[in-house]
Each structure stands twice: as structure tokens, then as C-alpha cells.
PAKOLVEX-608667 format. One record per residue (C-alpha): residue in three letters; x, y, z; residue number from 1. Coordinates in Angstrom, 3 decimals, decimal comma. Example, Ala and Ser with C-alpha at 12.3 -4.5 7.8 and 13.67 -1.06 7.14 Angstrom:
% PAKOLVEX-608667
VOBA   nuza         xx         yy         zz   torti
VOBA    ALA     12,300     -4,500      7,800       1
VOBA    SER     13,670     -1,060      7,140       2
END
This chain:
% PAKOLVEX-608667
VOBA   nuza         xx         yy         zz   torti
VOBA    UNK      0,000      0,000      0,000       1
VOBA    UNK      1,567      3,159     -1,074       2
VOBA    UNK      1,562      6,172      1,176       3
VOBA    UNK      3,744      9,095      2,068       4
VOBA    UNK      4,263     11,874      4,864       5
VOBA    UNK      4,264     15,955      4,200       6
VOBA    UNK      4,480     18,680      6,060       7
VOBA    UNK      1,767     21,534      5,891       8
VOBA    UNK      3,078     24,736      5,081       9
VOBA    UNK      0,271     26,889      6,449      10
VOBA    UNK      0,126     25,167     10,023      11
VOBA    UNK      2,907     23,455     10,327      12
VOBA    UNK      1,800     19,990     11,391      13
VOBA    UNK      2,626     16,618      9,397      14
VOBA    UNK     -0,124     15,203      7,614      15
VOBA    UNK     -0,215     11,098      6,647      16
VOBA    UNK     -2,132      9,884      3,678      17
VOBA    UNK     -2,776      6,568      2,062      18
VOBA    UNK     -4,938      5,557     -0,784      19
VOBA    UNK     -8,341      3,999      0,715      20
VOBA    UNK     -8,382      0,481      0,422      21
VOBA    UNK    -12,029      0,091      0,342      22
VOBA    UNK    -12,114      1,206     -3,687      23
VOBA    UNK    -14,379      3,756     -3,311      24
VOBA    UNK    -12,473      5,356     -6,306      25
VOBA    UNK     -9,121      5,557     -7,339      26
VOBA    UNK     -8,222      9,042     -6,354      27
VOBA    UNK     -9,671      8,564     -2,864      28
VOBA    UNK     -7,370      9,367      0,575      29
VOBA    UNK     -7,510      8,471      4,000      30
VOBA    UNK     -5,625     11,057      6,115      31
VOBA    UNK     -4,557     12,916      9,135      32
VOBA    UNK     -2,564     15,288     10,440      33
VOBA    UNK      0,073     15,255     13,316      34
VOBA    UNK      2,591     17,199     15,270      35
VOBA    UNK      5,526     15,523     14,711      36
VOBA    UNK      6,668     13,572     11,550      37
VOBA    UNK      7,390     10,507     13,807      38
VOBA    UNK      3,892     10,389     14,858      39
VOBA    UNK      2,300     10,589     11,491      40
VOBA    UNK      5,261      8,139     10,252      41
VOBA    UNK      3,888      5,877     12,815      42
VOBA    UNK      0,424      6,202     12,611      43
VOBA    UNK      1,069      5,159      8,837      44
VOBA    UNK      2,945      2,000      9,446      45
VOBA    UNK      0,307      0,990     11,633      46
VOBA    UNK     -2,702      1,773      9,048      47
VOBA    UNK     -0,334     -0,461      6,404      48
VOBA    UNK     -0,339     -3,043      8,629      49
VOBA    UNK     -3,989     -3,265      9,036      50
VOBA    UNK     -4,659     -3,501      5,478      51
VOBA    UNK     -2,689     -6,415      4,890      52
VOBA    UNK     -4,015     -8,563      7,901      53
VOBA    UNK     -7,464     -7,701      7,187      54
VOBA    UNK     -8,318     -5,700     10,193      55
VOBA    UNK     -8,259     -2,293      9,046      56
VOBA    UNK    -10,534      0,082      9,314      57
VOBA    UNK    -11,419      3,873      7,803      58
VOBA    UNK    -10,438      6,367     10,918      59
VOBA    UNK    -13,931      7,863     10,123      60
VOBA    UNK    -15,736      4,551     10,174      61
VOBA    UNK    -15,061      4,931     13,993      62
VOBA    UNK    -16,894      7,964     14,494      63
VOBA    UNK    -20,376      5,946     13,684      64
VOBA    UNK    -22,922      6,647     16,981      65
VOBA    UNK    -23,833      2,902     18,236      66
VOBA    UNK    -27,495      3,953     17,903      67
VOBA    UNK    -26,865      3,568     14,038      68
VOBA    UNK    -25,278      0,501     14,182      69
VOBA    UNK    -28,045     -0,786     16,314      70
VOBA    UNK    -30,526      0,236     13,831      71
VOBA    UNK    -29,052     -1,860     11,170      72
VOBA    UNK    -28,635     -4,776     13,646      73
VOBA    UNK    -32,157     -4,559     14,141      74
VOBA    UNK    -33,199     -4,398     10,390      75
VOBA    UNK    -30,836     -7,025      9,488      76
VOBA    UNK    -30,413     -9,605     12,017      77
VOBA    UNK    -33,493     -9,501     13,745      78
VOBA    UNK    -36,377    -11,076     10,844      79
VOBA    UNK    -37,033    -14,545     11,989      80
VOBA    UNK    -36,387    -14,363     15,608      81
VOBA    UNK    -38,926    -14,752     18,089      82
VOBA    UNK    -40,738    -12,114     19,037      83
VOBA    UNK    -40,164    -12,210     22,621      84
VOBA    UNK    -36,697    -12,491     21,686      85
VOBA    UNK    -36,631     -9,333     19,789      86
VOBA    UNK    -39,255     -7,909     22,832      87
VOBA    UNK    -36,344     -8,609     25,055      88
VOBA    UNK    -33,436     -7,175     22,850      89
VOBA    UNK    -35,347     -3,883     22,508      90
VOBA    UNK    -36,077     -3,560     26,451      91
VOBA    UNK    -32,402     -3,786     27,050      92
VOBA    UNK    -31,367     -1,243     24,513      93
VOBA    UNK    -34,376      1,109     25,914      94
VOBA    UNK    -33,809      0,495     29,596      95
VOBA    UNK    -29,523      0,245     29,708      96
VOBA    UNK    -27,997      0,384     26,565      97
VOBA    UNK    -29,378      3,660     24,521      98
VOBA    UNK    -28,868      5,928     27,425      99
VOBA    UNK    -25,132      5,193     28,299     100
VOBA    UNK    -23,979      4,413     25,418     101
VOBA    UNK    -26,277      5,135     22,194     102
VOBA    UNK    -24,713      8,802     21,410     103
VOBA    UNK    -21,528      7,348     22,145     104
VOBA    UNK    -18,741      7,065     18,979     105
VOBA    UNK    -17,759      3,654     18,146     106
VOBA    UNK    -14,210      4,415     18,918     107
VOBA    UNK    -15,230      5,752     22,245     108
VOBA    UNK    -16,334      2,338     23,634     109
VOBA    UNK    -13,333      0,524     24,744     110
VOBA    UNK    -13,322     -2,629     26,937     111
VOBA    UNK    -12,721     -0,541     30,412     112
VOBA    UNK    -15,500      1,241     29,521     113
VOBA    UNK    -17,744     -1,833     28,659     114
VOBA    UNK    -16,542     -3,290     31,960     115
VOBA    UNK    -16,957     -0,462     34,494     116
VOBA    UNK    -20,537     -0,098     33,357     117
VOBA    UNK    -21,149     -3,771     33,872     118
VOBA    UNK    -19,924     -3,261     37,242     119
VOBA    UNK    -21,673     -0,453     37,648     120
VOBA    UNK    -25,055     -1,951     37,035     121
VOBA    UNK    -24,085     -5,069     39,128     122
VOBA    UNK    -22,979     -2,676     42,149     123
VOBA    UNK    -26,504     -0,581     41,643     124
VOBA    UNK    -27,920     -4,371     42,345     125
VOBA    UNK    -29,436     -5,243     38,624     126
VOBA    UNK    -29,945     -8,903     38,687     127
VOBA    UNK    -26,606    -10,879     37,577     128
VOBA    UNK    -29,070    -12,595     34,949     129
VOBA    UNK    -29,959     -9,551     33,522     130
VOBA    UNK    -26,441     -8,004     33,830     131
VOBA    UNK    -24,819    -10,552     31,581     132
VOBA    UNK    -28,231     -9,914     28,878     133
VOBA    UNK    -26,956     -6,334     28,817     134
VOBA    UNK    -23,485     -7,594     28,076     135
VOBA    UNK    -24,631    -10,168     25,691     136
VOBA    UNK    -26,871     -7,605     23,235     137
VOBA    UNK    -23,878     -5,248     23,569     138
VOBA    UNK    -21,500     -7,292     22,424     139
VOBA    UNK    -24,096     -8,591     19,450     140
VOBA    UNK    -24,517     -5,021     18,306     141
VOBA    UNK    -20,747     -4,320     18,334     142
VOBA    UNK    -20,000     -7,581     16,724     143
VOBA    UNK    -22,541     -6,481     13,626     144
VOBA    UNK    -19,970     -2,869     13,846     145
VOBA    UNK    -17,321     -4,967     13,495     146
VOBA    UNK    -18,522     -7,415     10,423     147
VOBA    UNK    -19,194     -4,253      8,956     148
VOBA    UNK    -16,008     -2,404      9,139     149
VOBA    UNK    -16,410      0,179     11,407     150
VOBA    UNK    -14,368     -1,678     14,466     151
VOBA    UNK    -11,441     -3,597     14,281     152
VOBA    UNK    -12,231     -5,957     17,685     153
VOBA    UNK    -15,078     -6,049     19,490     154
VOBA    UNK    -14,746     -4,497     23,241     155
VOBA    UNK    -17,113     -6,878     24,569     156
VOBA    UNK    -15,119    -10,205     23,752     157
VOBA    UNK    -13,461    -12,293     25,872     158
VOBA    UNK    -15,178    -10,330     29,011     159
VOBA    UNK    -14,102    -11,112     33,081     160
VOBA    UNK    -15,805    -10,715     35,612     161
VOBA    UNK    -19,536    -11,163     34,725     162
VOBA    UNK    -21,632    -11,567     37,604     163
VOBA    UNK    -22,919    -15,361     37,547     164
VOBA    UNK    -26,549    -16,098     37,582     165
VOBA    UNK    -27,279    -18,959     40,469     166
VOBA    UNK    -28,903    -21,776     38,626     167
VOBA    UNK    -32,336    -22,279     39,750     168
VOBA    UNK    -32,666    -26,099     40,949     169
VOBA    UNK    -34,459    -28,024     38,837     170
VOBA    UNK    -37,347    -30,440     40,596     171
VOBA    UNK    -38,581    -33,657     39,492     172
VOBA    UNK    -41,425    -35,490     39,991     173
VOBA    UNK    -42,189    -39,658     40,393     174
VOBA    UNK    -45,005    -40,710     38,133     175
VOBA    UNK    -47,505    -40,709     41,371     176
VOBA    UNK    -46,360    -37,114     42,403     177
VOBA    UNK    -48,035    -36,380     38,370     178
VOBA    UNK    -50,808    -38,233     39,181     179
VOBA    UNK    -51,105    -36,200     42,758     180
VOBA    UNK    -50,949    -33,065     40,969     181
VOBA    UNK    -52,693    -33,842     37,875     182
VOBA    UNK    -55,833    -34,801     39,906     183
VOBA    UNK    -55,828    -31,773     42,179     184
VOBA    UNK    -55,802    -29,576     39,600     185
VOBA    UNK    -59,335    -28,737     37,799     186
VOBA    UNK    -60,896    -31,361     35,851     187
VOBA    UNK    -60,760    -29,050     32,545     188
VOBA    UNK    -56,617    -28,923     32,964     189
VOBA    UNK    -55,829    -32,330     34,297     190
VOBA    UNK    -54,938    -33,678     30,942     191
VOBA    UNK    -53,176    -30,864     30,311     192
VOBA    UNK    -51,066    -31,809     33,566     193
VOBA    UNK    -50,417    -35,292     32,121     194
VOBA    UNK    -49,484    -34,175     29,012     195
VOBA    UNK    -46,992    -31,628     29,838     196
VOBA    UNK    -45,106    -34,112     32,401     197
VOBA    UNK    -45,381    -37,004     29,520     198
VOBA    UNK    -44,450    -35,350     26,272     199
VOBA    UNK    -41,989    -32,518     27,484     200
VOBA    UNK    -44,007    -30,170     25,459     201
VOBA    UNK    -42,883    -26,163     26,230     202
VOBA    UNK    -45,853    -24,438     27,499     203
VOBA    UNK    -45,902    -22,563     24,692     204
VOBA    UNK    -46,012    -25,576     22,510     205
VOBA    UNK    -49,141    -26,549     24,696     206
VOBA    UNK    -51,349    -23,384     23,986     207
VOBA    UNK    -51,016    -23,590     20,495     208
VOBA    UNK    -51,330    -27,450     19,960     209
VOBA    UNK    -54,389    -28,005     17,454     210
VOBA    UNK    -55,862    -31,163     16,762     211
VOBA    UNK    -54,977    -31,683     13,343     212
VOBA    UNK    -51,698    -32,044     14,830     213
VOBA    UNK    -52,791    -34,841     17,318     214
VOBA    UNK    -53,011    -38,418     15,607     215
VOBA    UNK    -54,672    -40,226     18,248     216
VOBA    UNK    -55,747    -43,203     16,238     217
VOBA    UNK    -51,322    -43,530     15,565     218
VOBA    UNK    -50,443    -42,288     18,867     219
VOBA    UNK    -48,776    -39,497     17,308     220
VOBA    UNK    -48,369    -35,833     18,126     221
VOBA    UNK    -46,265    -32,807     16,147     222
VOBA    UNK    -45,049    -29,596     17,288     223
VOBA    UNK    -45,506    -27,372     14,476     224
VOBA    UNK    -46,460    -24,020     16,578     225
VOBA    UNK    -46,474    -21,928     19,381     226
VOBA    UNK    -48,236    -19,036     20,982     227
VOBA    UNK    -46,454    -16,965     23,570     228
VOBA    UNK    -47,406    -13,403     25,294     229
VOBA    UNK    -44,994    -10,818     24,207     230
VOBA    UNK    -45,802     -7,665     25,874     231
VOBA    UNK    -49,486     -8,783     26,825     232
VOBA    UNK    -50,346     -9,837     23,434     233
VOBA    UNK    -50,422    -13,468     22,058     234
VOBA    UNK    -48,471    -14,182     19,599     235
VOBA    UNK    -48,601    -17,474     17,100     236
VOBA    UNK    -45,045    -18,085     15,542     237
VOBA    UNK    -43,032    -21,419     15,318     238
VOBA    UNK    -41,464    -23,363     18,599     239
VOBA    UNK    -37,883    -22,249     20,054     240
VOBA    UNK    -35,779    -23,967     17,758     241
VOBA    UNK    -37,862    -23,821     14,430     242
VOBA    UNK    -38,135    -27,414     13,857     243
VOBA    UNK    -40,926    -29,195     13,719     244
VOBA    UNK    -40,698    -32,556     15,362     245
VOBA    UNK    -43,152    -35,815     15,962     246
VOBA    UNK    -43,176    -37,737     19,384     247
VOBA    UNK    -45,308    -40,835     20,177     248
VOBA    UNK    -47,755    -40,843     22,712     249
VOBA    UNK    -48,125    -43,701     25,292     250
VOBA    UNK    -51,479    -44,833     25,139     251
VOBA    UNK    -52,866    -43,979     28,376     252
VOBA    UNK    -52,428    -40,557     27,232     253
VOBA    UNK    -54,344    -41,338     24,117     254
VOBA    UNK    -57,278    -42,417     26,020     255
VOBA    UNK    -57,180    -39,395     28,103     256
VOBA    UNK    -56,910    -37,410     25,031     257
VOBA    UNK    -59,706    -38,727     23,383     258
VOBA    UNK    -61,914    -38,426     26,665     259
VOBA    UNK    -60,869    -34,687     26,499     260
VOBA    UNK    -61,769    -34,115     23,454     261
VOBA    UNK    -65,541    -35,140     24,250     262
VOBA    UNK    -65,761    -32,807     27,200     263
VOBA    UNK    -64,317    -29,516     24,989     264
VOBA    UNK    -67,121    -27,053     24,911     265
VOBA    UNK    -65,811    -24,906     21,789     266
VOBA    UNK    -65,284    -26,924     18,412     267
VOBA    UNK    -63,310    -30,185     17,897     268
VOBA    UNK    -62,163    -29,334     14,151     269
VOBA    UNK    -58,720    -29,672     12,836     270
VOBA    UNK    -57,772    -26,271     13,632     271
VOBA    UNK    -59,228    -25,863     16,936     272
VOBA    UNK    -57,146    -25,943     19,830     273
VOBA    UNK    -56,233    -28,952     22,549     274
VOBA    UNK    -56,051    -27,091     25,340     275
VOBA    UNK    -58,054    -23,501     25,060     276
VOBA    UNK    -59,137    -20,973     27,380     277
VOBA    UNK    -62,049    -20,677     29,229     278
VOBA    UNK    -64,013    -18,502     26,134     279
VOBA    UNK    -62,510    -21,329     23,502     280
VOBA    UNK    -59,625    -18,697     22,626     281
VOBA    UNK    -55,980    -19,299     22,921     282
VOBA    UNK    -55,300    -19,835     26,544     283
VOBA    UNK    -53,039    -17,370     28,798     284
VOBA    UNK    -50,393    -19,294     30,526     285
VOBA    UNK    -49,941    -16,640     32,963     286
VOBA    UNK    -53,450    -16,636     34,447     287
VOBA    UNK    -53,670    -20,523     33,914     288
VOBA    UNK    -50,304    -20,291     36,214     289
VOBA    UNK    -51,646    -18,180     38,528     290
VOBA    UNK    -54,995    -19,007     39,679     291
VOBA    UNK    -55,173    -22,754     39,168     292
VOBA    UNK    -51,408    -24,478     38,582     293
VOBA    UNK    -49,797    -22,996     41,764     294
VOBA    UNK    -52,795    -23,434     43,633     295
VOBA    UNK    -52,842    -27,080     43,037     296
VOBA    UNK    -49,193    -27,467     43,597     297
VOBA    UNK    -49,520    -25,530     47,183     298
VOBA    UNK    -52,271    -28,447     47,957     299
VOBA    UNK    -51,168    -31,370     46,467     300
VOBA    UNK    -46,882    -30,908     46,890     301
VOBA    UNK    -47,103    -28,975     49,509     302
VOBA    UNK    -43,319    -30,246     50,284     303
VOBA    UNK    -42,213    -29,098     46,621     304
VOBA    UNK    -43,893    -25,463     46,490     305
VOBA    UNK    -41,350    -23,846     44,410     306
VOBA    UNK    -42,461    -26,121     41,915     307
VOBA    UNK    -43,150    -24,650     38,549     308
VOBA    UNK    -45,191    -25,709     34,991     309
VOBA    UNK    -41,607    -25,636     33,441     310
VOBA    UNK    -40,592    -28,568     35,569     311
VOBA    UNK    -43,035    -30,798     34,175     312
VOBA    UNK    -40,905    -30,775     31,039     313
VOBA    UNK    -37,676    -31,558     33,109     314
VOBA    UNK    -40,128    -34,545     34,757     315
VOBA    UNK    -40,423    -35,578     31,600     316
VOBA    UNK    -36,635    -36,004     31,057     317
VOBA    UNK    -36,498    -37,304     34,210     318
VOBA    UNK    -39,087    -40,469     33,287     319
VOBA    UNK    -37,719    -41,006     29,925     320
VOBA    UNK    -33,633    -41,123     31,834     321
VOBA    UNK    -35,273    -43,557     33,858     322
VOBA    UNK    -36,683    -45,734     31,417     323
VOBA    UNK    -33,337    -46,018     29,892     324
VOBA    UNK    -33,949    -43,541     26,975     325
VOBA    UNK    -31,000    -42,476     25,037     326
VOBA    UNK    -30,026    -39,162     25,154     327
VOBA    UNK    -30,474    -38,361     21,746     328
VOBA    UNK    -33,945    -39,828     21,608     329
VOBA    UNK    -34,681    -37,343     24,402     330
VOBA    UNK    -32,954    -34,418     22,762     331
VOBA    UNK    -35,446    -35,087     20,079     332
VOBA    UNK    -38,461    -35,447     22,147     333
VOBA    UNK    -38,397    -32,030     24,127     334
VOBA    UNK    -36,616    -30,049     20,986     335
VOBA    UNK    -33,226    -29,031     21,725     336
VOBA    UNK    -31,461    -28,126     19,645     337
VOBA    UNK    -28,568    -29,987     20,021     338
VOBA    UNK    -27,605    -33,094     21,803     339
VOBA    UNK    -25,347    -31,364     23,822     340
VOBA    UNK    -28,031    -29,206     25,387     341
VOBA    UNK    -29,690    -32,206     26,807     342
VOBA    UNK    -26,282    -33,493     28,501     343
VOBA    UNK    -25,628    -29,983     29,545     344
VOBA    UNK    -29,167    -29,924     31,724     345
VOBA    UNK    -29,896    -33,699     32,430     346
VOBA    UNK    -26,112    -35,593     32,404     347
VOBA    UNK    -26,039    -35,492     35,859     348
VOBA    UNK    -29,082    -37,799     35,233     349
VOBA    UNK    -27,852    -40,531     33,765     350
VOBA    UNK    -25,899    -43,859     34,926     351
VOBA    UNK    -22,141    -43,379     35,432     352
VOBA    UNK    -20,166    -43,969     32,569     353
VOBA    UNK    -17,409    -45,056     34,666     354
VOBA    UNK    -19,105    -47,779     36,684     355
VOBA    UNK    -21,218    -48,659     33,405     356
VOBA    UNK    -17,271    -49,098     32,023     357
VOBA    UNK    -16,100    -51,529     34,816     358
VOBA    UNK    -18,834    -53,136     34,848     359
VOBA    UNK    -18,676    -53,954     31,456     360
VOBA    UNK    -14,825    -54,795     31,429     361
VOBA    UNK    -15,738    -57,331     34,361     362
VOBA    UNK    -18,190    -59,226     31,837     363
VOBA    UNK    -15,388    -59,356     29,295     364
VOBA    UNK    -12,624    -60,462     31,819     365
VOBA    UNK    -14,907    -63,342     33,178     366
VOBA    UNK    -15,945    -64,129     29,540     367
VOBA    UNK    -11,975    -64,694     28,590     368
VOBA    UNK    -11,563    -66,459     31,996     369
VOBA    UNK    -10,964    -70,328     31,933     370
VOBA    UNK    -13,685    -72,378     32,973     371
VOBA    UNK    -11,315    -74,441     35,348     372
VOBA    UNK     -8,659    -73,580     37,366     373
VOBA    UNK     -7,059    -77,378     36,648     374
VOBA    UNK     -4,461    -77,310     33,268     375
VOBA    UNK     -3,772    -80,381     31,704     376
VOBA    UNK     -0,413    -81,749     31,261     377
VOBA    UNK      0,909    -82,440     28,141     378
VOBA    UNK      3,300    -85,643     27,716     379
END
């Protein structure tokens, strides 16, 4: 990259200048001016340097507000999310992100910055949860600056120090603790109860369940869609990973299905739903929480009262880990979306490895064993 030093006549100062290696045109210059001719000699060598490794970027790029690269974050990355993932990114920007740091210039956020305000918020007692979601939509913003060209690194990477969020425990329940709280519950949810502990379904996934979606007469149920509140409002949209995905149904449940089905006061049809609300709408999970799930926990588990409807889906894994399921047959069942999101939550679960191991290289040692301790001699 070709590039030269000069000294100003009218002020004085040394002014660097390179060619821009974006293209724009070929007569176009990046420059700036100095005090000393060392200083612009070095600030030139360094601006070489970050053309050939592929990190450089325009000293103007830098003076971008992060409001505007948010604003193209949003536009571009943020079709085909969730919505209450994209309800959630935009309360963080509103609440902690556009008033410390929108008006700020890119090349005014540096990594002590990004970490004293983390610190900051942590210190003013914001929940460590929601401290690292601040961090985390940061440093997705910044990361969209950099793929764009207006930051070499991205201030947020690598971070220390990020307050931990204490993992909630997660509680299990036998089959006859489902039972207890299925029947305690009021009749018009109970096989909503059964269903949640024996398909792993999302609560989500159970408010927007439709029948033409249930095969009873196969045992057979898919997960094609979802309806979640985002900001009050329902809202229909695909499950959490996107997938669809097909699960068997034991039969009991079947039966139970079917016997729901009769006692539905709103329609039956294909596009009805399982599980509505009291008017035959979509049901609110919230209220459904609320006034009857908690309620009948409090009664029937009185000894597990921090029990919530989420755990029904880790009962689920639970039953299935029992049962001897394999882990990826589970992974498919609830919908993660990877195998190693099932062993991250339920390994702890499963058998030992290590004991399953001895155990097996016992049955191999006593398999290669003679059957008599008494050699024959040979003449």
C-alpha cells in the first residue's frame, strides 16, 4: 500500500495519507494530520499493517454513533427471531444500553468502559441474569460494527468478571407425584397436567397445539407451533428452535386425550385448539399459572412449592432417563437443539459412565476367563 508523509506549510503539522483500500475510487485518501513527523510516520505503518491482515478500518468509520449501528442490527439480524426475543433485545437497549452508550462514537467504547458499566449496574444491584443480557446484546450489536467495518475488535469479547446467575434447581417429579398433581388440579386442565409431564411439550407448545396435529388413532403428536405473550399480546409463531418434530404418545395418554376431546365445549375441528381458554380462545399461561397451577401445587406438593409448569418438562426427562432412553432420543423429544443441550441440563441424570465401564470390562474379563482352574499336562 503506497503512502507518504508531508508537512503543511500553512500550520505546520505533518499530515499522513494513504490511498483507501475500500475502492471507493481511485483518487480517494484516508488522512490525518500530526505534530511531529514521527507520529504521522507511525500512525502510517500501523494503518499499512492493518490492510494487509485484514483488520483495518477507515479512521472515520469509527466515528459511527452505536445507535446507528443498532438500527441496522435490528433491520438485518433480527427477521425470523422470536418475538419475545426481539421484545427482550429492545427492552435492554431502551432500559440500559441507549442511554449510556447510544450517542456514544464507536471508537469511544473501549473494553474498560464496557466493563466499568457492567460493574456499575451489578454494584446498583441489577440482577446478575440480567447483567450478563446487557453484556450479551452489547456485544451482538458491536459484533454487527465490526462485520461491517467500522471496528477492528469487538470491546465486549473475551469479558471477566460477569456476575454469575445462580442456577435455579431443577425439581422432578415420580409418576404418582403427576398423578397427585394432575388430579388436584381442575378437571378441565388435568390432561393438560399429564401431558406436559409425559411429552416434554414447552408451554408454549401446549397453547397452540391443534388437533390436526394430534393423531390419536397412531399415537402421534407434532409440534408445528407456538403461541407466547410478548408484551401482553399473544403471539402465534413457530417453537424455540424452528423445527418441527413428531413424538409418540403412550397410550394412556391417548385415552385421556380422546376423553378430552368429548368434554371440549368450543369446536373439535382440525384447527381448533387442545387445550383452550375458558371462552374457547388461545389460553393465557400466565393466568392458567396463577390461579389454578400454583394453587394445586400448594395443595397437592405442599413439600415441593417452588415447583413450577416448566418442571413438568424436566419430569419428563427425568421419566424417559429412567426408562433407559437415550439421550439423543430425548434431545429429540423435548426439541433441543442440540444433543449437547440435553447433557448440559440432564447428564447429571444418567448412569455413570465409569461404573457402566467396569462393569462392562468385568463381563469381558470373566468371559476370557478359563472355565477351570485345573491345566492339563501335556506328555
Amino acid at each position: 500500500m503506497a503512502g507518504h508523509v508531508s508537512q503543511r506549510k500553512d500550520s505546520g503539522r505533518w499530515r499522513a495519507r494513504y490511498p483507501d483500500p475500500r475502492g471507493k475510487s481511485s483518487t480517494a485518501q484516508i488522512e490525518r494530520t500530526f505534530r511531529t513527523k514521527r507520529e504521522a510516520e507511525d500512525w502510517l505503518v500501523t494503518q499499512r499493517a492493518s490492510v494487509l491482515t485484514g483488520t483495518h478500518v477507515a479512521p472515520r468509520e469509527g466515528d459511527r454513533r452505536l445507535r446507528d449501528v443498532y438500527d441496522a442490527w435490528r433491520e438485518t439480524r433480527w427477521p425470523g427471531l422470536e418475538p419475545k426475543t426481539t421484545a427482550r433485545y429492545g427492552q435492554v437497549w431502551r432500559t440500559y444500553l441507549e442511554p449510556e452508550f447510544g450517542g456514544r462514537k464507536l471508537s469511544a467504547i473501549s473494553r474498560e468502559l464496557v466493563r466499568r458499566y457492567m460493574a456499575r449496574l451489578t454494584a446498583e444491584g441489577v440482577a446478575a441474569g440480567t447483567v450478563r443480557k446487557v453484556h450479551a446484546v452489547l456485544s451482538a450489536i458491536l459484533a454487527e460494527a465490526v462485520e461491517l467495518g467500522y471496528l477492528k475488535a469487538n470491546p465486549c469479547s473475551g469479558a471477566k468478571g460477569l456476575p454469575r446467575s445462580p442456577r435455579r434447581e431443577m425439581l422432578f417429579l415420580t409418576a404418582d407425584e403427576v398423578r397427585e398433581l394432575a388430579e388436584s388440579v381442575l378437571p378441565r386442565y388435568r390432561v393438560l397436567v399429564y401431558t406436559a409431564a409425559y411429552t416434554g411439550l414447552r408451554a408454549s407448545e401446549l397453547v397452540g397445539l391443534r388437533w390436526r396435529s394430534v393423531d390419536l388413532l397412531h399415537a402421534k403428536l407434532t409440534v408445528e407451533e407456538a403461541i407466547k405473550e410478548v408484551g401482553g399480546k399473544l403471539v402465534v409463531g413457530p417453537p424455540k428452535t424452528h423445527e418441527r418434530r413428531t413424538l409418540t404418545l403412550p397410550r394412556f395418554l391417548c385415552d385421556m386425550l380422546q376423553e378430552h376431546l368429548a368434554t371440549l365445549p368450543g369446536g373439535s375441528g382440525p384447527g381448533d385448539l387442545v387445550f383452550p381458554g375458558p371462552k374457547g380462545g388461545p389460553s393465557r399461561h400466565s393466568l392458567f399459572y396463577r390461579r389454578h397451577f400454583k394453587p394445586a401445587v400448594r395443595r397437592s406438593l405442599p413439600h415441593k412449592r417452588e415447583f413450577r409448569f416448566h418442571d413438568l418438562r424436566h419430569t419428563c426427562a427425568s421419566l424417559l432417563i429412567a426408562q433407559g432412553a437415550h439421550p439423543k432420543l430425548i434431545q429429540a423429544r423435548l426439541g433441543h437443539s442440540s444433543i449437547t443441550v440435553t447433557l448440559d441440563r440432564y447428564g447429571h441424570l444418567f448412569p455413570s459412565v465409569e461404573e457402566a465401564l467396569a462393569e462392562q470390562l468385568d463381563a469381558v474379563f470373566a468371559a476370557a476367563a478359563p472355565s477351570s482352574n485345573v491345566a492339563e499336562l501335556r506328555r
